[in-house]
N, C-alpha and C positions, 0 to 999 in steps of 0.2 A: 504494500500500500504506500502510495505519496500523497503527502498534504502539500498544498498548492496554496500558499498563501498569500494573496493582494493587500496589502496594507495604505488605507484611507482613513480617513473620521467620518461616522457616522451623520447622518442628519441632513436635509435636504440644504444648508445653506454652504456644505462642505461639496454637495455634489458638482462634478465635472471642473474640479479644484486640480491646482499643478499639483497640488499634493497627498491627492487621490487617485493617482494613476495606477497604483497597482489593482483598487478597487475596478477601473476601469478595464482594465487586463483583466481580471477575474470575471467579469459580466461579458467580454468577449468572447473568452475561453467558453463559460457555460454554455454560452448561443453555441458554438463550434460545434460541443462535443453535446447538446440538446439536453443541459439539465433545466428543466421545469419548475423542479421544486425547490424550496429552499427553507431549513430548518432555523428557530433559534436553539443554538449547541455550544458548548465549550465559548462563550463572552462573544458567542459571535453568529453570522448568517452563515451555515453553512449547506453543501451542496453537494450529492453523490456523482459518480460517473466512472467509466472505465473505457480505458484506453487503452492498447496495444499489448492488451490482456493485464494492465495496471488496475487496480481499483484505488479512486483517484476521492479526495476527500478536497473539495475546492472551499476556501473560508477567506470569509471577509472580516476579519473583526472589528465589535463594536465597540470596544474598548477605550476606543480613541489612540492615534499614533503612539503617544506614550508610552503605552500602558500594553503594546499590543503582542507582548511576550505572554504577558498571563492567556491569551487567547491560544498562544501556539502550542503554551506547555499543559495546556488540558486536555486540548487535541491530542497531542503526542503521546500523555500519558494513558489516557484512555486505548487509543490502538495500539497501544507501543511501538509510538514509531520512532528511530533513531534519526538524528540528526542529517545523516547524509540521504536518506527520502524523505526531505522538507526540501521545499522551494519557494524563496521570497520575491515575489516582485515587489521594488519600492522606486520611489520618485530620487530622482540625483539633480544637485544643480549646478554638479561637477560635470556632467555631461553637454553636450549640445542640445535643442531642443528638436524631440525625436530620432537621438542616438539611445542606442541599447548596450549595455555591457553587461559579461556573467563571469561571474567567479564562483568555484566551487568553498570556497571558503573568504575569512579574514577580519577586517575591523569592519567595526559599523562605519568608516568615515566620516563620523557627524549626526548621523543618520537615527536620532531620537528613534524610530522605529525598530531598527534593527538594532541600538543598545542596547534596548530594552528585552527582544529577542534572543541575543548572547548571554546576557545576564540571569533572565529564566531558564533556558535550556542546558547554560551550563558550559555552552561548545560555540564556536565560530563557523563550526564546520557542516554549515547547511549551502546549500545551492544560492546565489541569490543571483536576480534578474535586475540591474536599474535601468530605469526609464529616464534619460535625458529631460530634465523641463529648463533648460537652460539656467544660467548667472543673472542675479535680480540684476536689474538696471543701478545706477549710479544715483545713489540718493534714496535708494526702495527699503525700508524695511522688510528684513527677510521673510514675517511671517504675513508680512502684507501682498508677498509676491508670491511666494506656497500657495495661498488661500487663496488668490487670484485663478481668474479662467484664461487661458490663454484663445485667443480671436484672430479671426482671419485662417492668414498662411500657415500661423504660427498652429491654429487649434486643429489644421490638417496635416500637420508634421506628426502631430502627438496622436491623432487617430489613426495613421501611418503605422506611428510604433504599436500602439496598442496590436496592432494587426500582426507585425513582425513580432512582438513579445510572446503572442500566442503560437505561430511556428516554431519561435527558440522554446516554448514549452513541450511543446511535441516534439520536438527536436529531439530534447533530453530524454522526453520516453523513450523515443524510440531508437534511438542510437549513442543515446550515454550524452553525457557532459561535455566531456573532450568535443566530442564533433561538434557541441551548437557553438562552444567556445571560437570554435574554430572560426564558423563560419561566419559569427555575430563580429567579434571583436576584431576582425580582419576586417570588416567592412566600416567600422568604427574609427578605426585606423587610417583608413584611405580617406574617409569624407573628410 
C-alpha cells in the first residue's frame, strides 16, 4: 500500500491557493484514477484506489499545513505503512512557477508542511513531489503570496504541473522513483 499525500489548508478561502497545490495534485490524481468517494479519516479527507496492482490511500489533510504530520502518522500507523511508500506533494517557492522536482528523501527546506511530516514520522525518508509556485515578488509578504491565487499565464503553468505531478505519480508506481526522478528533474534542469 502507498499513501499519496497532497498537503493544503482546508477551507474554501485556502482553495486554489499557491499553497495548496499538492491539494490540487490530489483532486487531479483522484479524477485520473476515478475515486468518487471521499472519507473523513486519520485528521483528514481521504480516498481509496488502486493502481498498477498498488492499493493507493490518497489524503488530503485537514489539519492545516502545520500540523499536517499528525494526519500522515495516523495514516501510517493504522496500515503500517513505512516511510518509503508515503509520497508528498507540496508547494516550493524555490522552484519556478510550474516546475516539479522529487526527491526520495531529505530536509523539509523551509517547508512548514513537510517539518512537521519529518518530525511525526520520525524519518526524512519518504518520496516527496514539489510543485514550483514561484519566488514572492519584491516587497510581498510570504504568506500573503502562499495564500494568493496565481492568474493568467501564470494559473496555466500550475495547472500544467498539477497534470505532470500526477504522471510523476504514476511514474513512481509504476517504474520506481529513480525513473520519475529521472525524467522530472532532467526536465527541471533544462527549462
Amino acid at each position: 500500500m502507498y499513501i499519496i499525500a497532497g498537503l493544503g489548508n482546508p477551507g474554501r478561502e485556502y482553495e486554489k491557493t499557491r499553497h495548496n497545490a499538492g491539494f490540487e495534485v490530489i483532486d487531479c490524481l483522484a479524477e485520473r484514477l476515478q475515486v468518487s468517494s471521499w472519507e473523513k479519516k486519520h485528521k483528514a479527507l481521504a480516498g481509496k484506489a488502486v493502481y498498477a496492482g498498488e492499493k493507493l490511500l490518497l489524503l488530503k489533510p485537514q489539519t492545516y499545513m502545520n500540523l499536517s504530520g499528525e494526519s500522515l502518522l495516523s495514516a501510517a500507523s493504522f496500515y503500517r505503512v513505512t516511510p518509503d511508500h508515503i509520497l508528498v506533494i507540496s508547494d516550493d517557492i524555490d522552484l519556478a512557477e510550474g516546475r516539479l522536482r522529487i526527491r526520495k528523501s531529505g530536509s523539509a527546506g523551509g517547508h512548514n508542511g513537510l517539518k512537521s511530516i519529518i518530525s511525526n514520522l520520525g524519518s526524512a525518508d519518504f518520496v516527496r513531489i514539489r510543485v514550483g509556485v514561484g519566488s514572492k515578488p519584491a516587497g510581498w509578504d510570504l504568506a500573503d503570496y502562499v495564500l494568493g491565487r496565481a492568474k493568467g499565464e501564470d494559473a496555466e503553468k500550475m495547472e500544467e504541473a498539477y497534470a505532470d505531478a500526477v504522471e510523476a505519480v504514476l511514474t513512481v508506481l509504476e517504474s520506481g522513483v529513480d525513473k520519475a526522478m529521472n525524467e522530472v528533474n532532467r526536465k527541471e534542469k533544462k527549462g
